[in-house]
C-alpha positions as CSV (number, residue, x, y, z in Angstrom):
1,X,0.0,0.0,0.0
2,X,1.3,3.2,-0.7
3,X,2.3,5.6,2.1
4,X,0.3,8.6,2.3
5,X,1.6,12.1,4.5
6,X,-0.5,14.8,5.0
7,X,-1.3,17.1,8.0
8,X,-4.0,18.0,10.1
9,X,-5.0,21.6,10.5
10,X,-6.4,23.0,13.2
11,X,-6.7,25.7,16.2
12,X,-9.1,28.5,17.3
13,X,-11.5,30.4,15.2
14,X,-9.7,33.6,13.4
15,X,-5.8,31.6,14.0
16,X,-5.2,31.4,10.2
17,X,-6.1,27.7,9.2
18,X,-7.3,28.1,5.4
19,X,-5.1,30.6,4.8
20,X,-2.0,28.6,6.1
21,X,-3.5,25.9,3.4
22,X,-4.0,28.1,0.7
23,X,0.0,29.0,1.4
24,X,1.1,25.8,1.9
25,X,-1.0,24.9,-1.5
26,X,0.6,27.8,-3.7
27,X,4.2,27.5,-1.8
28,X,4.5,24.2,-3.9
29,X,2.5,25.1,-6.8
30,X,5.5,27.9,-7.5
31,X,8.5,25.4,-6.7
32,X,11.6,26.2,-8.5
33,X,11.1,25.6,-12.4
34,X,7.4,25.1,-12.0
35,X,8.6,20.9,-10.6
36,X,7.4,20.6,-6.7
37,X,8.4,17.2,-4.5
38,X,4.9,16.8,-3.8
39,X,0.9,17.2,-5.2
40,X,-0.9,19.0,-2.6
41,X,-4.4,18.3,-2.4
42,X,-6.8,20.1,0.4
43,X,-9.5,18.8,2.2
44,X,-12.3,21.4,3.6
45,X,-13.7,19.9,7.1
46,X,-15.5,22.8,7.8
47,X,-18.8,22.6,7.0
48,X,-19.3,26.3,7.4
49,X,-16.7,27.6,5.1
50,X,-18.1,28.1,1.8
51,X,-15.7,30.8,0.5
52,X,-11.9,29.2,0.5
53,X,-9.0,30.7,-1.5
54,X,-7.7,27.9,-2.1
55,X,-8.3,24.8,-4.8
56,X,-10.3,22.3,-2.7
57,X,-10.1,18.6,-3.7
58,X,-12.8,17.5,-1.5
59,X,-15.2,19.5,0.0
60,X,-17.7,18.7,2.9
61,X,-19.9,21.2,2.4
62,X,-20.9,19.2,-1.0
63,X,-21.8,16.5,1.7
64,X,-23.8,19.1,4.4
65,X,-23.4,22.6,5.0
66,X,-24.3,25.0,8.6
67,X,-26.9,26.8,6.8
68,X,-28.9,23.4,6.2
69,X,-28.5,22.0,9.3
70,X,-29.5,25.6,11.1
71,X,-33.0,25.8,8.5
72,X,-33.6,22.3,9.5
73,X,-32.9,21.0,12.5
74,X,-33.2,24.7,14.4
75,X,-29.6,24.5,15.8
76,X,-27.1,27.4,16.4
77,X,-24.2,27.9,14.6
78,X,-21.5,26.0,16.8
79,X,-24.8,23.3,17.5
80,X,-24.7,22.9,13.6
81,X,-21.6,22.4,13.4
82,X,-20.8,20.4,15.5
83,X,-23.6,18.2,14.0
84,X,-21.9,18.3,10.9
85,X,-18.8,16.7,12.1
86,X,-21.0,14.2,13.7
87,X,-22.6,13.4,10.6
88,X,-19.4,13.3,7.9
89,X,-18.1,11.1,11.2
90,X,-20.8,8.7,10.6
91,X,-20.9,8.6,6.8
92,X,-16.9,8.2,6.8
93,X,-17.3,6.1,3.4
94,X,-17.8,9.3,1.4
95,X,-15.0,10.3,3.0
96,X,-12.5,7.3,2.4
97,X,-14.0,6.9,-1.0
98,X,-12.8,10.2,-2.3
99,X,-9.6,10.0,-0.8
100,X,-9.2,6.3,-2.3
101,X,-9.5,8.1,-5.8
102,X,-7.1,10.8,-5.4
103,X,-4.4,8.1,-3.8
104,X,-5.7,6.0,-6.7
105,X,-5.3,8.6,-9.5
106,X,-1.3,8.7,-8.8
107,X,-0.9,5.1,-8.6
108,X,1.3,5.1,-11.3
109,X,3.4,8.2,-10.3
110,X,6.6,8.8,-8.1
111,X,4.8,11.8,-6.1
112,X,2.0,10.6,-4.0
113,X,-1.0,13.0,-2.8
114,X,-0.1,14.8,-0.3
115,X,-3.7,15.7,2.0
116,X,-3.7,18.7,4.2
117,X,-7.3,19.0,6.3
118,X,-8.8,22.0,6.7
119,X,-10.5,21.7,10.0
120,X,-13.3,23.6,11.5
121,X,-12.1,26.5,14.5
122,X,-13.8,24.8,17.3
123,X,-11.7,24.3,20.0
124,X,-13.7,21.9,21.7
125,X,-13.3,19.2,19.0
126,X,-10.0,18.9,19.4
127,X,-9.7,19.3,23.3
128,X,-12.3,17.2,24.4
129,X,-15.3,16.1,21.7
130,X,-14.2,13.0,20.3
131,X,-15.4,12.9,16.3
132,X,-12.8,14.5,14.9
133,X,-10.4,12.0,16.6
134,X,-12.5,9.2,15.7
135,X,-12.5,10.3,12.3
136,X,-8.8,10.5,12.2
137,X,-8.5,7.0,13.6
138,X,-11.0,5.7,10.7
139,X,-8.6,7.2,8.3
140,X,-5.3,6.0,9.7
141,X,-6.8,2.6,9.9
142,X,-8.4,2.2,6.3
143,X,-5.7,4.1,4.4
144,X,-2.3,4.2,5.3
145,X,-2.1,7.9,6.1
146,X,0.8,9.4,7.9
147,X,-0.2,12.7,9.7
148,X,1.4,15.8,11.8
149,X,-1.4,18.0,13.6
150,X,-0.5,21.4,13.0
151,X,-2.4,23.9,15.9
152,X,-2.1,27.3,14.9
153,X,-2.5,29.6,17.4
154,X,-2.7,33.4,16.7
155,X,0.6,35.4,17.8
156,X,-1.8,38.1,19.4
157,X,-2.0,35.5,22.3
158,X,1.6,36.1,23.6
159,X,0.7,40.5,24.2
160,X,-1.3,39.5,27.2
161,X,0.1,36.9,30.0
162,X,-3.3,35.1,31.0
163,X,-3.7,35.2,27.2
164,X,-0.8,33.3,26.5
165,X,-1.3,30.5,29.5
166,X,-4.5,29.7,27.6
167,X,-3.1,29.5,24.7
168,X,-0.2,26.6,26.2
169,X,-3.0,25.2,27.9
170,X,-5.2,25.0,24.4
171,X,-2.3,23.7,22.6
172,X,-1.4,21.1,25.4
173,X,-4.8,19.3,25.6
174,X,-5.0,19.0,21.4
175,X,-1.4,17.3,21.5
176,X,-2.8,15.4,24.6
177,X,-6.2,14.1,23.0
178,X,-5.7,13.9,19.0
179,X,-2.3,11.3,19.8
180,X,-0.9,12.7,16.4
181,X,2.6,13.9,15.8
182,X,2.2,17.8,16.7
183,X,3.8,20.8,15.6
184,X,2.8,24.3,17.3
185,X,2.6,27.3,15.4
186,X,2.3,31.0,16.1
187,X,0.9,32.8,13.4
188,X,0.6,35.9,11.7
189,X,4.0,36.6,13.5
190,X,4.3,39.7,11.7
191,X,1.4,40.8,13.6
192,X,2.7,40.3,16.8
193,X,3.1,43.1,18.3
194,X,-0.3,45.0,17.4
195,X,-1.6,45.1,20.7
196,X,1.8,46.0,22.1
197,X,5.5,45.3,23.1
198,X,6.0,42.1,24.6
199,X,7.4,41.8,27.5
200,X,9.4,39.4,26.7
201,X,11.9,38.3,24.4
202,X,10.2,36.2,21.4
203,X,12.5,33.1,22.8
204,X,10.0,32.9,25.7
205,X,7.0,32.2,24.0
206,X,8.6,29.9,21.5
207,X,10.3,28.1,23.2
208,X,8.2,27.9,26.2
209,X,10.8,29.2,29.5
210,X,10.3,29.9,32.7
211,X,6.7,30.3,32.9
212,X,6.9,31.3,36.5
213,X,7.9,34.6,35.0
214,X,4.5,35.7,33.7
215,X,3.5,35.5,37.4
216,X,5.8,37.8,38.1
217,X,5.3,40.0,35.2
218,X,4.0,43.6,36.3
219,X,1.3,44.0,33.8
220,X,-0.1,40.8,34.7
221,X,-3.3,41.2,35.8
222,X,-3.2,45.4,36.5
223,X,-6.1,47.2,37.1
224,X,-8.1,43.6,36.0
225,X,-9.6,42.7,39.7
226,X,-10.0,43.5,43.2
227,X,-7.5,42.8,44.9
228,X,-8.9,39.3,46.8
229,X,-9.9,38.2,43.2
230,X,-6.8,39.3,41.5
231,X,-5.0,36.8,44.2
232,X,-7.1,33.8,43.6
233,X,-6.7,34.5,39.9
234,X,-2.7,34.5,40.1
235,X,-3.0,31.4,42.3
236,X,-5.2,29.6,39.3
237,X,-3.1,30.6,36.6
238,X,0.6,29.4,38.3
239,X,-1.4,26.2,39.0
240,X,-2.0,25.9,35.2
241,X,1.7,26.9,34.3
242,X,2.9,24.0,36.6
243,X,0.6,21.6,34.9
244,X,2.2,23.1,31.8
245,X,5.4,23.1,32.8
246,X,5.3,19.0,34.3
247,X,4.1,17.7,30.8
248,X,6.8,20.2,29.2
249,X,5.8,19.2,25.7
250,X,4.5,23.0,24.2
251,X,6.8,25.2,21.8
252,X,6.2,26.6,18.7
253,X,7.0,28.2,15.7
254,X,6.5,31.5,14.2
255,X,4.9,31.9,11.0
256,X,4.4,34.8,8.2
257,X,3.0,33.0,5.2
258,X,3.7,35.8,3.4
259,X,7.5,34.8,3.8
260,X,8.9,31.9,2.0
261,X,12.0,31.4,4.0
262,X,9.5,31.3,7.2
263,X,6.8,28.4,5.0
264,X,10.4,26.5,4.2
265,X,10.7,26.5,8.3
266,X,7.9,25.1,9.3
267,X,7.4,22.7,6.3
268,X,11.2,21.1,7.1
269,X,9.6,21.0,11.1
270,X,6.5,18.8,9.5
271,X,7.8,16.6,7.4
272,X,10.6,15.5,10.4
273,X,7.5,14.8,12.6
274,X,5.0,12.9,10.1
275,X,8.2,11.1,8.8
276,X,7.8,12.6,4.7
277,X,11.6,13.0,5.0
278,X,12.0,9.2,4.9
279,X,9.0,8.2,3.0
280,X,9.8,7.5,-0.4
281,X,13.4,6.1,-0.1
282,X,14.2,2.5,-1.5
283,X,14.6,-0.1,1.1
284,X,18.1,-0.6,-0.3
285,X,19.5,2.5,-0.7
286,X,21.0,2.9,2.6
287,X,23.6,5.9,2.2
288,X,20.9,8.3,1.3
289,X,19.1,7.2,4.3
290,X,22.1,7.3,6.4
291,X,22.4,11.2,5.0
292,X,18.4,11.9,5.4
293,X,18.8,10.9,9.3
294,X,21.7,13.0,9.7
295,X,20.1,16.3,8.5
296,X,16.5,15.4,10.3
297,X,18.1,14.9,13.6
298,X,20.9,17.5,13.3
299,X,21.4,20.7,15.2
300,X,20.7,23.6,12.4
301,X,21.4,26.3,14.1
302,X,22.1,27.6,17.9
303,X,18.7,28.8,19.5
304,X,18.8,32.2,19.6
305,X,19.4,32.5,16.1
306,X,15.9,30.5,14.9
307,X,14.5,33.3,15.7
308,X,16.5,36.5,15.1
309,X,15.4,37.2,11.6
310,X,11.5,37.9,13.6
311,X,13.5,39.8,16.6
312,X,14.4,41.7,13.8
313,X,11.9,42.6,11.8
314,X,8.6,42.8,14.1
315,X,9.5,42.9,17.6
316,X,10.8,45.8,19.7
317,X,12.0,44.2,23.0
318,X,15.6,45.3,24.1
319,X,17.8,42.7,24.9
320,X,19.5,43.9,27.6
321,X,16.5,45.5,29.4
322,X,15.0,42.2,28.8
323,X,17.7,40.2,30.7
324,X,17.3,42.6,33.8
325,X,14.2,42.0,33.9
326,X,14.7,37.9,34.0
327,X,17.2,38.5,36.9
328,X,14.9,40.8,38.6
């Protein structure tokens, strides 16, 4: 059976999820002299997105939409679609069929499909509702699918300290209840600072330090309580950091789709985690594994330089004044 990779979309409403496809989609459609390594295909999941910008290979919405499920059933708009993951979760043939013909139609090639999922913005259905990991599981099992989760989580989340807890805390229980290979992403990184400095280094948020720090933090809850409250609240969110902090299993990495050096990034991250590095190479051709292995696992560069081209450009944190404020 042929190996399929592909990845698994998801996060909050407003985080950046079709349009990360729709780059991910036109990044290889524009590969040096017009020949990419892989055919990208996307799959919409949301049944509530009926405008994408993207070419969409299979489409739910041609199975059930929000609007009919709102006219007839009387639901809200989460209700509905929630009920529509429910329902393409128990018609999963006209998923698997669909996807059978696309794996089907390059049988004959060297390039297998490659599937991203658009997923709905939900939170809850990848925290805690269990279709869209039964769904996954159905997949996995009946084709032989090999696929990263990819939470992207808006950059605005690391202006605000409670924000940004939330957002660990978020990411944590996907990675905890999908059981897929996970990469983090913060988006729209050239947005970050919108709402404000960070208080911060970008370092912190990526790579997930000392979160007894945002504790500490000035700003963090100013002028947001009474005082009795505001303590209670402090004591709630270091409890969260420490559950955070024991699993120690959050990073993430920035994004600007509109940069191609930045897409490269975090499509080299993904394919190390669903295993496309190795995919396609010959049982017997051990050298090129042996070199594969080395560059996967390798160190590329020393941390603080993954992320000095986004110090650069779209943060305004001092160094220095950040240090004495670590010490302090």
């Amino acid at each position: 059976m042929t190996v399929i990779f592909g990845q698994l979309v998801v996060g909050p409403p407003g985080s950046g999820k079709t349009t990360y496809c729709a780059a991910i989609q036109d990044y290889f459609n524009k590969c040096i002299n017009g020949h990419s390594s892989r055919h990208i295909y996307i799959v919409n999941l949301d049944a509530a997105n009926v405008d994408m910008p993207y070419e969409c290979a299979i489409d739910l919405v041609d199975l059930i939409t929000v609007d009919d499920v709102c006219d007839n059933l009387n639901l809200g708009p989460n209700g509905s679609l929630m009920y529509c993951i429910e329902y393409i979760e128990n018609n999963i043939d006209w998923l698997l069929k669909r996807l059978q013909l696309l794996i089907d139609k390059h049988s004959s090639t060297l390039s297998p499909p490659y599937i991203l999922f658009d997923c709905p913005g939900q939170t809850e259905l990848y925290t805690h509702h269990g279709s869209i990991h039964r769904i996954i599981e159905k997949l996995l099992k009946k084709l032989d699918l090999r696929l990263c989760c990819v939470n992207l989580i808006d950059s605005y989340y690391c202006s605000n300290s409670s924000n940004f807890i939330s957002a660990l805390l978020t990411s944590l229980s996907m990675m905890l209840h999908l059981e897929l290979p996970h990469v983090n992403i913060l988006s729209k990184i050239d947005l970050i600072e919108r709402f404000g400095s960070l208080e911060y280094n970008i370092d912190f948020y990526t790579d997930v330090l000392d979160l007894s720090y945002l504790m500490k933090n000035k700003n963090f809850n100013k002028d947001k309580f009474q005082p009795k409250l505001a303590k209670k609240y402090k004591k709630f969110n270091q409890s969260l950091c420490d559950i955070i902090q024991d699993y120690s299993l959050v990073s993430y990495i920035p994004l600007n789709v509109q940069d191609r050096l930045s897409i490269e990034k975090v499509n080299n991250t993904i394919d190390k985690a669903n295993g496309f590095i190795f995919g396609y190479l010959k049982d017997d051709d051990l050298s090129q594994r042996t070199n594969l292995m080395s560059n996967a696992y390798g160190v590329e560069q020393f941390e603080y330089a993954k992320t000095a081209k986004i110090r650069e450009n779209y943060t305004f944190v001092d160094d220095d004044e950040n240090e004495e404020e670590l010490e302090n």
